[in-house]
LUMBA-620754 format. One record per residue (C-alpha): residue number from 1; chain; x, y, z. Coordinates in pm, whole numbers. Layout:
BEGIN
SITE pos unit     px     py     pz
SITE NUM    A      X      Y      Z
...
***
This chain:
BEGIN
SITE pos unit     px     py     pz
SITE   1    A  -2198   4690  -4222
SITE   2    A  -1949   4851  -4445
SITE   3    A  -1947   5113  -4712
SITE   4    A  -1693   5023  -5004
SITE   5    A  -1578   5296  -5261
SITE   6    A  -1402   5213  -5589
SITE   7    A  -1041   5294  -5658
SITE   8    A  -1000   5676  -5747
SITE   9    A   -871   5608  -6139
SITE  10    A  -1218   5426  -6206
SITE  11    A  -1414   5661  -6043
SITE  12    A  -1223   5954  -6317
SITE  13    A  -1255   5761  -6650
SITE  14    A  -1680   5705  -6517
SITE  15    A  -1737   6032  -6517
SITE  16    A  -1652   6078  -6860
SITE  17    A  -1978   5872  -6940
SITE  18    A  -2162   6025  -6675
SITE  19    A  -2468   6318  -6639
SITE  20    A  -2348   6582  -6430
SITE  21    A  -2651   6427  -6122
SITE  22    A  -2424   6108  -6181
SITE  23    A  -2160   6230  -6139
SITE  24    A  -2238   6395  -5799
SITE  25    A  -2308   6055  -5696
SITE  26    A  -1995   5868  -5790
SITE  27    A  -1830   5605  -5737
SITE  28    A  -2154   5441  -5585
SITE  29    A  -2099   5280  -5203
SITE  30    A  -2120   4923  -5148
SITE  31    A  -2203   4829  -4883
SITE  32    A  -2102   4464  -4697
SITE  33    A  -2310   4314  -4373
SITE  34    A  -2154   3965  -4215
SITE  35    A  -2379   3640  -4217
SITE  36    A  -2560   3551  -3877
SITE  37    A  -2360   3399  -3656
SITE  38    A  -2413   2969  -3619
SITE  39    A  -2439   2734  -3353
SITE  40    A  -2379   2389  -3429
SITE  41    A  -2179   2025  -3235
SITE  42    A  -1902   1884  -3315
SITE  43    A  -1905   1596  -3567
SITE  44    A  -1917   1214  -3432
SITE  45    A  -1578   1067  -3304
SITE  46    A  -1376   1453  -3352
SITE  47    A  -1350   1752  -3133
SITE  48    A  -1435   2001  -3468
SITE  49    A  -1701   2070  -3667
SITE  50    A  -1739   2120  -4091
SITE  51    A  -1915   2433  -4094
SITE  52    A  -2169   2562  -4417
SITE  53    A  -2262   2961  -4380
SITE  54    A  -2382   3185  -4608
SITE  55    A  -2130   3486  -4753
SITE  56    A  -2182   3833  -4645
SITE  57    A  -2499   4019  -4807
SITE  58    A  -2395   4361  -5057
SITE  59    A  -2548   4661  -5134
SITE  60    A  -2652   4744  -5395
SITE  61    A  -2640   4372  -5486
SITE  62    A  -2357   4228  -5738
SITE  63    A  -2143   4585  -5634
SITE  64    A  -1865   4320  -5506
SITE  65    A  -1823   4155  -5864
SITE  66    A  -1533   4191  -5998
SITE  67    A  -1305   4197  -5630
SITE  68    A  -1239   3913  -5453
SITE  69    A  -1381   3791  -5089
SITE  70    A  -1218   3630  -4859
SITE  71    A  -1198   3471  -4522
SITE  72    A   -982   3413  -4236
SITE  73    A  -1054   3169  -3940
SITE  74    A   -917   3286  -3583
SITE  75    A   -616   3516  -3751
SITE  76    A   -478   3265  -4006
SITE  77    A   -411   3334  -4338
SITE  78    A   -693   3500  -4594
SITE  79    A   -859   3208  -4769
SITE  80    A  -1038   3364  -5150
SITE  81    A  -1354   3244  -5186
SITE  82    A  -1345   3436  -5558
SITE  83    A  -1463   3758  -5778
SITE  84    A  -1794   3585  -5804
SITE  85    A  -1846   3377  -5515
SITE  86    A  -2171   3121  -5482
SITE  87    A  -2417   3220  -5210
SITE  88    A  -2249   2962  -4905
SITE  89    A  -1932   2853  -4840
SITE  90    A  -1772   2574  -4637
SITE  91    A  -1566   2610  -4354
SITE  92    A  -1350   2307  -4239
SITE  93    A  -1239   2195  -3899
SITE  94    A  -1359   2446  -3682
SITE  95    A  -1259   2312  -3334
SITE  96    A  -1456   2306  -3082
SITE  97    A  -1560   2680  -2886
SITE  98    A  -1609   3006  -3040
SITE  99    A  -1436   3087  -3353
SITE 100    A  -1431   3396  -3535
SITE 101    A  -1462   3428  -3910
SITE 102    A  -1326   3794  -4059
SITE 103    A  -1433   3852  -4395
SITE 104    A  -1233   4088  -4646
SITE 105    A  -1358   4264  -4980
SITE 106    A  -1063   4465  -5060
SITE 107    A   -969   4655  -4742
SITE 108    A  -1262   4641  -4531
SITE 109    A  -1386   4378  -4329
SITE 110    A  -1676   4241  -4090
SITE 111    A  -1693   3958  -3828
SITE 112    A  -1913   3644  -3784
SITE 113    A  -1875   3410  -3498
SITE 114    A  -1951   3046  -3562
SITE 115    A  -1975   2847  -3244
SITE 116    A  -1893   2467  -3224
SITE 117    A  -1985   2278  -2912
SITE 118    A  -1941   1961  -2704
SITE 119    A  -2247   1743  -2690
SITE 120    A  -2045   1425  -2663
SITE 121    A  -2022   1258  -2369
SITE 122    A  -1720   1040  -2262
SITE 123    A  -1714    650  -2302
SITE 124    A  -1542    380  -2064
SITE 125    A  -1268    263  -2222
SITE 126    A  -1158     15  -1977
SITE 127    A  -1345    -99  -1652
SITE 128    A  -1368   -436  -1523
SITE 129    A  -1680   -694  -1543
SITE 130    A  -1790   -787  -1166
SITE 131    A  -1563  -1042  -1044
SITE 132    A  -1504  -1271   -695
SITE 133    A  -1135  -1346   -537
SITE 134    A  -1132  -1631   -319
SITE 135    A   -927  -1608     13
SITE 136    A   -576  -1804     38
SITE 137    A   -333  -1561    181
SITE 138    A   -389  -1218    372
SITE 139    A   -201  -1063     29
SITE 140    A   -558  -1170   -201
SITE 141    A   -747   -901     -2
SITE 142    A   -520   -614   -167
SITE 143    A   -741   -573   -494
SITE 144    A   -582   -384   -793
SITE 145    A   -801   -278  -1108
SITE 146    A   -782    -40  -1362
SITE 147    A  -1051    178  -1478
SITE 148    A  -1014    426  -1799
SITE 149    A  -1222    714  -1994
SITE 150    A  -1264    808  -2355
SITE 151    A  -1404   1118  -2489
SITE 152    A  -1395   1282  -2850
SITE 153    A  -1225   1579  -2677
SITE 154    A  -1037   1546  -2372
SITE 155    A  -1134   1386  -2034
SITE 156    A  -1069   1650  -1791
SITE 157    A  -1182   1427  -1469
SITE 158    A  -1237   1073  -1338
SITE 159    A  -1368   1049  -1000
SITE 160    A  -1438    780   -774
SITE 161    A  -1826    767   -634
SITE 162    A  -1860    471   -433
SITE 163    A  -1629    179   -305
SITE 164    A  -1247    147   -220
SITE 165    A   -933    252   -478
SITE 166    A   -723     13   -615
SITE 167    A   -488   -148   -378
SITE 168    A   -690   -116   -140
SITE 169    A   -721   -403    155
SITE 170    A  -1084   -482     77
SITE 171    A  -1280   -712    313
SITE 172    A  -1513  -1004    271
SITE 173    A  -1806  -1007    124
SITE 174    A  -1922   -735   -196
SITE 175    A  -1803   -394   -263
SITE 176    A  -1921   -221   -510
SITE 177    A  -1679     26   -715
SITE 178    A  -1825    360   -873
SITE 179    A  -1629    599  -1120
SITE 180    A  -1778    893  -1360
SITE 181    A  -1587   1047  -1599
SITE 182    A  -1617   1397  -1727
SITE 183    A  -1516   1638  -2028
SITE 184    A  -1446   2032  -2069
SITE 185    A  -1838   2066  -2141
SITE 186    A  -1937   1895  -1852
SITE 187    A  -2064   1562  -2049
SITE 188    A  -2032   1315  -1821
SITE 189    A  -2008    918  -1860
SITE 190    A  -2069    672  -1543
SITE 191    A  -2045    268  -1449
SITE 192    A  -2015     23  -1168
SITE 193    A  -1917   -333  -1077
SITE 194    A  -1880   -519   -775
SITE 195    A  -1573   -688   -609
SITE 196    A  -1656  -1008   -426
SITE 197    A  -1411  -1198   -153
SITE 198    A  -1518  -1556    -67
SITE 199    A  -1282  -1674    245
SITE 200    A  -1317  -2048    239
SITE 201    A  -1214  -2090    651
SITE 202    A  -1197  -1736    784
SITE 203    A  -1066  -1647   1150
SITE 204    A   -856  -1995   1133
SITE 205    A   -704  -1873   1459
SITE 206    A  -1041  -1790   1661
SITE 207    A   -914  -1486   1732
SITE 208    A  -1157  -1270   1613
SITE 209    A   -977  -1142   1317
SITE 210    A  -1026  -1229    973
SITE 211    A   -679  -1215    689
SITE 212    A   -906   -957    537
SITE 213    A   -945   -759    895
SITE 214    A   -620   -714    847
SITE 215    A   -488  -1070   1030
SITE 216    A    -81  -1117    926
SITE 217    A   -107  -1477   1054
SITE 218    A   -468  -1646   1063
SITE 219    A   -328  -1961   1237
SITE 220    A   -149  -1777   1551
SITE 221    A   -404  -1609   1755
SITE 222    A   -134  -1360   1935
SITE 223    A    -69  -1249   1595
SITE 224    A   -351   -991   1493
SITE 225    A   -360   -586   1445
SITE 226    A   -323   -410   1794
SITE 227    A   -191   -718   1966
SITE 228    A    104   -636   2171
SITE 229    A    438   -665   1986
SITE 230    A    754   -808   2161
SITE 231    A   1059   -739   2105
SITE 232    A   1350   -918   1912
SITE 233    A   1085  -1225   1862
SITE 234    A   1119  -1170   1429
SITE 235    A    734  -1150   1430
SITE 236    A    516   -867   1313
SITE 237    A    311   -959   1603
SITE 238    A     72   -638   1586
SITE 239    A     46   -722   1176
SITE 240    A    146   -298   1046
SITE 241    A    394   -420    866
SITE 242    A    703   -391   1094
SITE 243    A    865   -675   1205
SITE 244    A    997   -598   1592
SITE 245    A    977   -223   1570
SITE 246    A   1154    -68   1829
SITE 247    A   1023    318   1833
SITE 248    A   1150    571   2086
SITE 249    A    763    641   2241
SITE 250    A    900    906   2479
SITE 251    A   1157   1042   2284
SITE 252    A   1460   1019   2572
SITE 253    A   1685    898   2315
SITE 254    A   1591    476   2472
SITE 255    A   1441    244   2254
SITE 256    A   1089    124   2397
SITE 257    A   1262   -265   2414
SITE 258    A   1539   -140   2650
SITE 259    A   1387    184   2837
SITE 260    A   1217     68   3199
SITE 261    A    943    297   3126
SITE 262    A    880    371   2790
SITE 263    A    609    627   2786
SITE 264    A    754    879   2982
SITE 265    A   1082   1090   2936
SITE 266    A   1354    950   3163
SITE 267    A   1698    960   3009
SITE 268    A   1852    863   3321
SITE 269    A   1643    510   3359
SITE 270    A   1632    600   3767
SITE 271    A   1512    283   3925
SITE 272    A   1549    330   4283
SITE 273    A   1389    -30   4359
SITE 274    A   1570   -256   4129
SITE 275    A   1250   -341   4008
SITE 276    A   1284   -291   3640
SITE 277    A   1038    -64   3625
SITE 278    A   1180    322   3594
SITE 279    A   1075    548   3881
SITE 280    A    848    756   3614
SITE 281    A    630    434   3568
SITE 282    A    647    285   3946
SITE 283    A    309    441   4097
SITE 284    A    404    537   4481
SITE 285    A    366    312   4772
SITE 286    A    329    443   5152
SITE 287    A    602    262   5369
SITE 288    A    313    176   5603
SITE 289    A    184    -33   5314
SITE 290    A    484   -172   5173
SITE 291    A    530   -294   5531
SITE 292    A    177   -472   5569
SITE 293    A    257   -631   5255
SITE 294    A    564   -774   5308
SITE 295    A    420   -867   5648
SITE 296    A    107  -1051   5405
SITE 297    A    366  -1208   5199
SITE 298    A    530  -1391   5538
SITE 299    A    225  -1451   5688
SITE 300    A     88  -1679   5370
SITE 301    A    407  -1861   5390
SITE 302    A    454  -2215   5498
SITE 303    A    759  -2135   5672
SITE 304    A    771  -2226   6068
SITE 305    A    585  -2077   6270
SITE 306    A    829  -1975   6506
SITE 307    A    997  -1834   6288
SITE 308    A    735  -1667   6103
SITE 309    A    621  -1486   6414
SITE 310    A    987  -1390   6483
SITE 311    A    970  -1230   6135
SITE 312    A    611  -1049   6150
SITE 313    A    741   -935   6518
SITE 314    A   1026   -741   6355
SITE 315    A    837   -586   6077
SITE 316    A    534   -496   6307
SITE 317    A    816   -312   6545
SITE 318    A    972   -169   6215
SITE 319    A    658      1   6116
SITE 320    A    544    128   6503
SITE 321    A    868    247   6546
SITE 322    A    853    463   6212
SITE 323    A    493    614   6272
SITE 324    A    645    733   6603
SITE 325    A    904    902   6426
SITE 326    A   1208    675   6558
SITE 327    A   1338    609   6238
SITE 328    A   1698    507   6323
SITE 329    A   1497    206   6522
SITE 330    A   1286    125   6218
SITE 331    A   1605     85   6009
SITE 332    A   1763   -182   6327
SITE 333    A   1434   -354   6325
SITE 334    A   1423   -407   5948
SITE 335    A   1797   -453   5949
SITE 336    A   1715   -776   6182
SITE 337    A   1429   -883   5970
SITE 338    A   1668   -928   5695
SITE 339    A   1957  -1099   5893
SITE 340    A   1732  -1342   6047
SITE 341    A   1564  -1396   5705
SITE 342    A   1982  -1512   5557
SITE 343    A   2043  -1717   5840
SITE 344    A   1756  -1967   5739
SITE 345    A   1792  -1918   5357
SITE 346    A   1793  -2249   5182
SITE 347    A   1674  -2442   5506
SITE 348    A   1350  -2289   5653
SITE 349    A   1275  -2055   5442
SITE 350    A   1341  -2102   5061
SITE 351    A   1650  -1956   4864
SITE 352    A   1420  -1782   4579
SITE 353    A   1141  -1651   4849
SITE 354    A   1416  -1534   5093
SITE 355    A   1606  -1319   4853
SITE 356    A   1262  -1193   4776
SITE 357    A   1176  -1113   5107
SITE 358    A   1528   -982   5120
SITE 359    A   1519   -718   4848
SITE 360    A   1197   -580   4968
SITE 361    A   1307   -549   5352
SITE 362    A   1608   -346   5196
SITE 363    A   1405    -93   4961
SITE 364    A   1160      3   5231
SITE 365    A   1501     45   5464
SITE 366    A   1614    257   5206
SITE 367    A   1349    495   5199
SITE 368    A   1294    599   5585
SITE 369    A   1314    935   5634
SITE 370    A   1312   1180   5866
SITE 371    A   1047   1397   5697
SITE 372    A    750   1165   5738
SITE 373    A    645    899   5958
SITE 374    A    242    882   5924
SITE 375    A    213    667   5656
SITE 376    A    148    941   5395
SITE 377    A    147    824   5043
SITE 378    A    336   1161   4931
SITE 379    A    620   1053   5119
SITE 380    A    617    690   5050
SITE 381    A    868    469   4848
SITE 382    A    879    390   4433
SITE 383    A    690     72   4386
SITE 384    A    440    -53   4096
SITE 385    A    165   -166   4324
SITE 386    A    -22    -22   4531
SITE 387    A   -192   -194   4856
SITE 388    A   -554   -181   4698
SITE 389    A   -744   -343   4385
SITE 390    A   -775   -114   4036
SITE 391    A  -1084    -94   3948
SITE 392    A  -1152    -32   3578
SITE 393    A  -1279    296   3464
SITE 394    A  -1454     65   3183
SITE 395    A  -1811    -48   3315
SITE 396    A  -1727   -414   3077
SITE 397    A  -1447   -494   3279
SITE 398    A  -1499   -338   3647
SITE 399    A  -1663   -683   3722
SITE 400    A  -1372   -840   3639
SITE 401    A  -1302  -1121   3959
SITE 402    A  -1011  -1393   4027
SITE 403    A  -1076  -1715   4217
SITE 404    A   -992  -1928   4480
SITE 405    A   -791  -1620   4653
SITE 406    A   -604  -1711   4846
SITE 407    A   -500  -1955   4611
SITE 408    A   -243  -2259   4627
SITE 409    A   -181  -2262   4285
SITE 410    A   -494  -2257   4039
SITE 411    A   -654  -1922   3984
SITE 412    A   -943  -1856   3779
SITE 413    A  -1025  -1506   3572
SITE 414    A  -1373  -1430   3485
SITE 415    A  -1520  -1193   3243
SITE 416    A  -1814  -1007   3320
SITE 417    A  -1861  -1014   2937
SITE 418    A  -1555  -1111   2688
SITE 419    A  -1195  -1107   2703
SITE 420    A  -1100   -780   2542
SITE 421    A   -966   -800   2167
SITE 422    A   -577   -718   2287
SITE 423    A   -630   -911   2582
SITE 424    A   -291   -984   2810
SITE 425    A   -308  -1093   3124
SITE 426    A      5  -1078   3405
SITE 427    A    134  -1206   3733
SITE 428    A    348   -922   3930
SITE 429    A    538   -953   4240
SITE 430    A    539   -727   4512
SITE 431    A    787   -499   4360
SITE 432    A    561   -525   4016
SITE 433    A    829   -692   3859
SITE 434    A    641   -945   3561
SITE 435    A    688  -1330   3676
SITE 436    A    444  -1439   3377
SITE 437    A    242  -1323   3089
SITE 438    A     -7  -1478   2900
SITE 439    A   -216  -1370   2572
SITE 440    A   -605  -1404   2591
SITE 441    A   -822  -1492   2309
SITE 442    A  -1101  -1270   2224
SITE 443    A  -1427  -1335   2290
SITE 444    A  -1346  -1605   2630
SITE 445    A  -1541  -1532   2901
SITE 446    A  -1292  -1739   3183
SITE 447    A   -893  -1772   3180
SITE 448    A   -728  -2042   3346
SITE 449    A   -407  -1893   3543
SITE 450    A   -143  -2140   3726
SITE 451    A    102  -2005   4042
SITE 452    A    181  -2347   4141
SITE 453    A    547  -2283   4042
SITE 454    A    576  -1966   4266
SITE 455    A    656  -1942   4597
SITE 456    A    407  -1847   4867
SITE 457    A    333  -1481   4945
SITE 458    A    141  -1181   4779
SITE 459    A    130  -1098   4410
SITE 460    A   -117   -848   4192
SITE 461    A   -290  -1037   3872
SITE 462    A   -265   -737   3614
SITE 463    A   -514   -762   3259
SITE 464    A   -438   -492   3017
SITE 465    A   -597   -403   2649
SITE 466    A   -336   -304   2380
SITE 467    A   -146   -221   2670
SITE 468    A   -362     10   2858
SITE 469    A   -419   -129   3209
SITE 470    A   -786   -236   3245
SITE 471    A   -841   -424   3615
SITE 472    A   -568   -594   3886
SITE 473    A   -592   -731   4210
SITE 474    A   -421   -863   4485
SITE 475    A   -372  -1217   4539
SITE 476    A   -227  -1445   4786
SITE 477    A    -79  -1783   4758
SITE 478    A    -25  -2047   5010
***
């Protein structure tokens, strides 16, 4: 409320008319008090409201005729409403929130605060109708769409409730796709629809994997996510995207496709058994063992007799004279394993089995030592395999079995259950060098393996998952 007093030269020239009481009283106050203040929305389709109030009340009533009121909306300019203004006024385009309204009779003023709100809620400007894709190449499972809000004032927010975003690699069957929308006032808007693939002939391949599971190639089944990749073969074989990626797994400066042991540090690629295999990866071998293998090996030969029991002789006297400590001895007797074994290369015994026998003969010869000589595995040589089956620390494939062994050339592998999903299965020598690898398809429960091109001795049947060893045994071939 606010007392007005008349300008000081009207206020002389009264009193001239004036009893001496009125004139103790003069000029009389007027007094000003600011309408109530308003709550009201905005108007359809705008962010602002038009605005009707009431003028300020006077006292004693009419004392303002003759000056001028005015108004002024949030600090802009003084708009006159006149000397005799009618009871309300209207106020255009208030926007939306609290605005304050200063009115002015000469040089005092009060303030009213007229309020405009929100209570319009956002629309969906653009979302799609449910709709199905049908299934022709692995690129009609990435599923773009656009989704939009509206709102009279701003849309401050758009989130996602329910299903995947667009671009997404979505898989068979429905999915259903959720977005609300919100404003500043916290009106909010919602809607759905649903995606639909249809694969005509899914998992062409049988191997388990679907184009929309993420299947590069559905009509090779050793091309699938997680399935080994091989080098320089031009084939995203493990479908992420890369074709022959060649990562540096153990960071020692090798690329996985040329370091002999990828998954573990060894700049130096140290093979001390020519084996392929770095010494990092090459679990360790006792020479005791080594020797009963190689003495396995020549034993399931079909080489003479009399010459095969030459042969075991010498490596039985190799291995009797190391446990006794005589090592210089053990090095003569292998020495004349391997000289008798070149003297009947290419006739008794063949070329290709002979040079195996051969390179073996000379690794265990290389590693005698003085050190040990009781067949201690701590002391023994670098070789992948050692004289005993792996077991698999997973219950589904501990069952795991290979038949006929020993074998003369057909071997069968059975599954307890299922072939696992990244399924490869190997055929080692005795050094656990790879003679043959073959991919299994998910889901088989036996695997048909041939040896009838190798030559006779021992060899270790390997099966790995995503290249995890799994199960391997020992096997012998006649």
């Amino acid at each position: 409320m606010k007392t007005i007093k008349f300008p000081w030269f009207l206020a002389l020239l009264s009193t001239l008319f004036l009893t001496k009481a009125e004139a103790n009283t003069w000029p009389p106050v007027c007094t000003m008090t600011p309408p109530p203040s308003i709550f009201v929305g905005v108007s359809p389709g705008t962010c602002q409201a038009t605005v009707t109030t009431t003028i300020p009340t006077f006292s004693p009533a009419g004392c303002n005729v003759g000056n001028n009121l005015e108004y002024s909306v949030n600090n802009a300019p003084f708009v006159t409403v006149g000397t005799n203004p009618p009871p309300v006024v209207t106020i255009p385009n208030l926007p939306a929130g609290s605005n304050s309204i200063t009115w002015r009779l000469l040089s005092n003023t009060i303030n009213q605060t007229i309020t405009v709100f929100d209570n319009i809620p956002p629309t969906i400007a653009s979302m799609p109708a449910n709709f199905t894709v049908t299934i022709l190449q692995a690129s009609d499972c990435i599923v773009n769409y656009t989704v939009a809000f509206a709102d009279n004032c701003a849309v401050t927010s758009v989130v996602q409730t329910s299903g995947l975003p667009s671009g997404s690699h979505f898989p068979l069957g429905s999915t259903t796709i959720c977005f609300t929308g919100r404003d500043a006032a916290f009106n909010q808007a919602s809607g759905c629809f649903t995606v639909t693939l249809v694969d005509p002939n899914p998992d062409q391949d049988g191997d388990g994997v679907t184009l929309c599971d993420g299947d590069c190639d559905d009509t090779d089944n050793t091309i699938y996510p997680g399935a080994p990749e091989i080098c320089n073969n031009g084939i995203d074989d493990n479908c992420n995207g890369t074709v022959d990626e060649n990562p540096d797994t153990d960071g020692d400066l090798i690329l996985d496709c040329s370091d002999n042991c990828p998954n573990a540090y060894n700049p130096g690629q140290e093979d001390y058994d020519g084996d392929g295999i770095g010494n990092d990866c090459d679990p360790i071998m006792s020479i005791c063992s080594a020797i009963d293998l190689l003495i396995a090996q020549v034993q399931a030969s079909s080489i003479p007799n009399g010459l095969k029991n030459q042969l075991i002789g010498k490596l039985n006297q190799a291995k009797s004279k190391y446990q006794s400590g005589n090592i210089p001895k053990a090095k003569d007797r292998l020495f004349d394993f391997i000289l008798l074994v070149q003297s009947n290369s290419g006739s008794n015994i063949p070329t290709a089995l002979a040079n195996n026998w051969i390179t073996i003969a000379a690794t265990i010869r290389a590693y005698l030592n003085t050190n040990n000589h009781n067949c201690d595995i701590s002391q023994g040589i670098y070789a992948p395999i050692e004289d005993r089956e792996y077991v698999s620390q997973d219950e589904e494939y501990a069952h795991t079995n290979v038949f006929p062994n020993p074998t003369t050339g057909e071997l069968t592998l059975s599954f307890a259950g299922a072939a696992p999903k990244a399924g490869v299965v190997q055929i080692l020598d005795f050094l656990g060098r790879t003679l043959h690898t073959e991919t299994l398809q998910p889901g088989q429960q036996q695997h048909q393996l041939s040896m009838e091109a190798l030559p006779a001795g021992v060899y270790f049947i390997k099966l790995l998952d995503g290249g995890e060893l799994i199960w391997m045994e020992k096997v012998v071939k006649q």
